[in-house]
FIRO-664952 format. One record per residue (C-alpha): residue number from 0; residue in one letter; x negated, y, z negated. Coordinates in nm, 3 decimals. Layout:
! FIRO-664952
{seba NUM, 'A', {X, Y, Z}} ...
END
This chain:
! FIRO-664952
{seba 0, 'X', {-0.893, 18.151, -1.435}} {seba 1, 'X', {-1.138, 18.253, -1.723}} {seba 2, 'X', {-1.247, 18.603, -1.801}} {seba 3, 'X', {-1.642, 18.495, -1.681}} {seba 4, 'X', {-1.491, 18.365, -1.374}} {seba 5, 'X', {-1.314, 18.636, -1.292}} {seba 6, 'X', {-1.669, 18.844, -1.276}} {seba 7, 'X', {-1.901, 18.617, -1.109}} {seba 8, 'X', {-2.036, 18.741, -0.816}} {seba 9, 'X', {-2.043, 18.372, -0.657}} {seba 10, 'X', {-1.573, 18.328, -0.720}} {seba 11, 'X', {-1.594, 18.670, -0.506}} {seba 12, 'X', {-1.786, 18.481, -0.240}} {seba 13, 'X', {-1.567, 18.215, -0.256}} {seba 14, 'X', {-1.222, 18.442, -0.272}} {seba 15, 'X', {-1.362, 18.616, 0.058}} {seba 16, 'X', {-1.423, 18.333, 0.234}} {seba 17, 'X', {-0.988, 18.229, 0.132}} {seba 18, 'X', {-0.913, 18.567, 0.244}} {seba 19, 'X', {-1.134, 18.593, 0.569}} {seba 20, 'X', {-0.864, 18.308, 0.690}} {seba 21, 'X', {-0.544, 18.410, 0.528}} {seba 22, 'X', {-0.566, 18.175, 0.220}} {seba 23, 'X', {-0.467, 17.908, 0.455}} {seba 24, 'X', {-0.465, 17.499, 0.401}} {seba 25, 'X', {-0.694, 17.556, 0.673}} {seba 26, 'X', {-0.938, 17.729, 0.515}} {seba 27, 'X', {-1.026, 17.425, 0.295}} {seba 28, 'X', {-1.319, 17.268, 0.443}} {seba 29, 'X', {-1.502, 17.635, 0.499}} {seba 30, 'X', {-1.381, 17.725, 0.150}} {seba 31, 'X', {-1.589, 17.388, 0.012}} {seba 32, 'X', {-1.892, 17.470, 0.242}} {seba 33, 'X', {-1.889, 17.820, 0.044}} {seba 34, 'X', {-1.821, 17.717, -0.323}} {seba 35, 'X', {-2.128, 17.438, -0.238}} {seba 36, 'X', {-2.333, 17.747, -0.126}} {seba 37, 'X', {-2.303, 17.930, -0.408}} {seba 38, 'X', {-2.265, 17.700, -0.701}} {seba 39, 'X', {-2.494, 17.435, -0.596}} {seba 40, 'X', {-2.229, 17.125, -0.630}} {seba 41, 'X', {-1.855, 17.136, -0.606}} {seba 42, 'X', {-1.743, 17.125, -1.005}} {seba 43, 'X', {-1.379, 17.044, -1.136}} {seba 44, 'X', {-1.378, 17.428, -1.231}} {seba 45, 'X', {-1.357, 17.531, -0.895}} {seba 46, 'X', {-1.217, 17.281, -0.720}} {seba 47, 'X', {-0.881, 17.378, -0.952}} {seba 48, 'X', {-0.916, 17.715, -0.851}} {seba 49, 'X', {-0.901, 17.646, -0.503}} {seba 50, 'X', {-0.622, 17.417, -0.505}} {seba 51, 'X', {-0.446, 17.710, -0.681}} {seba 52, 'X', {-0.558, 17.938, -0.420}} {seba 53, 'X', {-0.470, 17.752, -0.107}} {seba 54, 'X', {-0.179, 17.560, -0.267}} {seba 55, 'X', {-0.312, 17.261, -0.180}} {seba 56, 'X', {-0.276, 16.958, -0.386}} {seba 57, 'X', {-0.620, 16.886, -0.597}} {seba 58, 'X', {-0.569, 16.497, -0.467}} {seba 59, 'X', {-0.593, 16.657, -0.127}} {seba 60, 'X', {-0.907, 16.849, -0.214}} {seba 61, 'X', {-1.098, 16.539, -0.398}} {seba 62, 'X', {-1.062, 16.310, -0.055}} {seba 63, 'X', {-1.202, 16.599, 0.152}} {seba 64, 'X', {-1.495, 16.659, -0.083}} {seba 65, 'X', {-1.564, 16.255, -0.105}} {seba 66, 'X', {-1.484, 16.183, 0.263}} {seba 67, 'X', {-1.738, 16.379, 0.406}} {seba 68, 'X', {-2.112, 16.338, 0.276}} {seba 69, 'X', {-2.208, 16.676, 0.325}} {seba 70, 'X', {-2.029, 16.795, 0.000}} {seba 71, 'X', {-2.148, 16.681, -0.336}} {seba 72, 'X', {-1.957, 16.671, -0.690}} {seba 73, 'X', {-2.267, 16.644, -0.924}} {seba 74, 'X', {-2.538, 16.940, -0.971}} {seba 75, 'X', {-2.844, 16.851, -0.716}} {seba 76, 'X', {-3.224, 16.860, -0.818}} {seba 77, 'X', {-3.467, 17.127, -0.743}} {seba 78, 'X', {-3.605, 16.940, -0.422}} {seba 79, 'X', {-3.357, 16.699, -0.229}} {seba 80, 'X', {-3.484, 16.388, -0.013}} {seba 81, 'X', {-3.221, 16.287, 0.237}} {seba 82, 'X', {-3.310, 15.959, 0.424}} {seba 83, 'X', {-3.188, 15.855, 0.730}} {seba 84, 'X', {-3.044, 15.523, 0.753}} {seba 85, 'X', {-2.904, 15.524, 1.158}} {seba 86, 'X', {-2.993, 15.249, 1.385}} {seba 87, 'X', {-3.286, 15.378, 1.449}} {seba 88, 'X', {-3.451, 15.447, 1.155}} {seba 89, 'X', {-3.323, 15.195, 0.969}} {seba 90, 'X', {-3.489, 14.950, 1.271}} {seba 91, 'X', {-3.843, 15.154, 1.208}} {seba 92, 'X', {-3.878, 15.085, 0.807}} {seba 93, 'X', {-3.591, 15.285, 0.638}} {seba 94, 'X', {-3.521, 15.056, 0.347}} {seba 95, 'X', {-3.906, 14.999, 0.223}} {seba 96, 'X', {-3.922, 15.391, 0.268}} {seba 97, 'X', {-3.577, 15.371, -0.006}} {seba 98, 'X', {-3.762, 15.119, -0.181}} {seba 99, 'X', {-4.056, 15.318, -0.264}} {seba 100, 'X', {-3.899, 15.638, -0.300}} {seba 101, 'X', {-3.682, 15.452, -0.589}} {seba 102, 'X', {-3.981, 15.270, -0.722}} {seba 103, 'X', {-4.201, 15.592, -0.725}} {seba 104, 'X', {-3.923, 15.873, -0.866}} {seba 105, 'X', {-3.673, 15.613, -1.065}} {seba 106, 'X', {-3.415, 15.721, -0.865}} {seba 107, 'X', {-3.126, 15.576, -0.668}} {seba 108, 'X', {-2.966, 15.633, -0.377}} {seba 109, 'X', {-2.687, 15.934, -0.436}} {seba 110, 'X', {-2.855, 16.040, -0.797}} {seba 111, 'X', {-3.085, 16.267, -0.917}} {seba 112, 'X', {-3.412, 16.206, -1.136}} {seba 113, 'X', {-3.318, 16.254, -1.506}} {seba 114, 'X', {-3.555, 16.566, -1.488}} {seba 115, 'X', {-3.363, 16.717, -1.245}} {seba 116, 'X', {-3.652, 16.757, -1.005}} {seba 117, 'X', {-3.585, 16.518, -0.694}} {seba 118, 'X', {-3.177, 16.417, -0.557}} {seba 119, 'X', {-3.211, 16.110, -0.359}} {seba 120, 'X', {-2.950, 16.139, -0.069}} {seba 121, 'X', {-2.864, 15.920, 0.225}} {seba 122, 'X', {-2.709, 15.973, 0.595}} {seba 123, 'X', {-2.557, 15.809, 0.839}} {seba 124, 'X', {-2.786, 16.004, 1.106}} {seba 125, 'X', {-2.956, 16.314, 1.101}} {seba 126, 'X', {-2.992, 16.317, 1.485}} {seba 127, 'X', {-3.384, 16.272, 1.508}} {seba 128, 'X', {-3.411, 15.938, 1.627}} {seba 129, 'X', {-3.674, 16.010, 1.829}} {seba 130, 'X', {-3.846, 16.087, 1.510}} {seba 131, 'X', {-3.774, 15.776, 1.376}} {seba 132, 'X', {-3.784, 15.687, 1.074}} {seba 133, 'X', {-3.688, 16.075, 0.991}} {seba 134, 'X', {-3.644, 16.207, 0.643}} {seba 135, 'X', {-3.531, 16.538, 0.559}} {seba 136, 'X', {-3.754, 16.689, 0.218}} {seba 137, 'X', {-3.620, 17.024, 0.089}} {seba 138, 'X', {-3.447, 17.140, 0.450}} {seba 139, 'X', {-3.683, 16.999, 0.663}} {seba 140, 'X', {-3.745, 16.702, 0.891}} {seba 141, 'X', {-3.995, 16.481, 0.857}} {seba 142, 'X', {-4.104, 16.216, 1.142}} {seba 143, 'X', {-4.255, 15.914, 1.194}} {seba 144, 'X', {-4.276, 15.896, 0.786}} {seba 145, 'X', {-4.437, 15.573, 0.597}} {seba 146, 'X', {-4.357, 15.500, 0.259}} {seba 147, 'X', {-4.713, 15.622, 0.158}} {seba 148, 'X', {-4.601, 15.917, 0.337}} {seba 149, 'X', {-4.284, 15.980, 0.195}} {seba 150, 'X', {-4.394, 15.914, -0.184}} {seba 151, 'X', {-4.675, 16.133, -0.104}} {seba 152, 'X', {-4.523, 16.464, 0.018}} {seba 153, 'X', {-4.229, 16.408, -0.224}} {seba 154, 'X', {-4.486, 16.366, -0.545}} {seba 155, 'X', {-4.620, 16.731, -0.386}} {seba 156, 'X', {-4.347, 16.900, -0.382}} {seba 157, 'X', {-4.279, 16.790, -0.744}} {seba 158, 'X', {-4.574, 16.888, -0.853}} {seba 159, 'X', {-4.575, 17.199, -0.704}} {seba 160, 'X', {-4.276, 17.339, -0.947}} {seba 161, 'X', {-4.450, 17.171, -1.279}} 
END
């Protein structure tokens, strides 16, 4: 571990979270949830480190941090767009609402706009169907969304940080 490591406030976040449950192989997933929090995106830098720390085998750690979608390996924008593509919104105009979103933003599914402003996510279901089609923008859900809709709020919230 580097010197600048050593002293960031975020590793001592993460090294309480390893110690809060014994620096067990169990403490993996929480210990990913918590190096997310703080750094943004899970980067090879820390991923080593925890591998170290829970002796557990970086292979290991790479398959937990691609299996589920939650976890991320790349730095996210300043806004994130997650889409919903379930049954049910993907039944109620999911893919033109992708469509436009990519059109509008030059972004694709899993990426993030070269200005780092908007990350373009999908899920499997965000458990709004009744909202359906449901997008979440920035933490919060959004029902019932159009393309027009979707394009719209996103293009505000953009705007809002330039």
């Amino acid at each position: 571990m580097n010197k600048s490591a050593s002293k960031d406030k975020r590793r001592k976040l993460v090294d309480a979270t390893m110690r809060r449950y014994g620096h067990s192989t169990y403490a993996l997933i929480e210990t990913l949830h918590t190096v997310q929090e703080v750094y943004g995106y899970l980067d090879d830098e820390n991923l080593k480190y925890v591998s170290e720390a829970l002796r557990v085998p970086l292979s290991k750690i790479y398959g937990v941090a691609t299996f589920y979608h939650f976890f991320t390996l790349k730095p996210q924008g300043e806004h994130t767009a997650v889409l919903c593509t379930g049954t049910a919104c993907y039944i109620k105009g999911v893919p033109a609402i992708l469509s436009a979103i990519k059109k509008n933003f030059g972004v694709e599914d899993g990426d993030t706009t070269e200005d780092n402003m908007l990350s373009l996510l999908t899920a499997r279901c965000i458990g709004s169907c009744g909202l359906s089609p449901a997008i979440v923008l920035d933490g919060e859900i959004a029902g019932q969304v159009t393309p027009e809709i979707v394009v719209d709020r996103i293009g505000r919230m953009i705007q809002n940080d330039t």
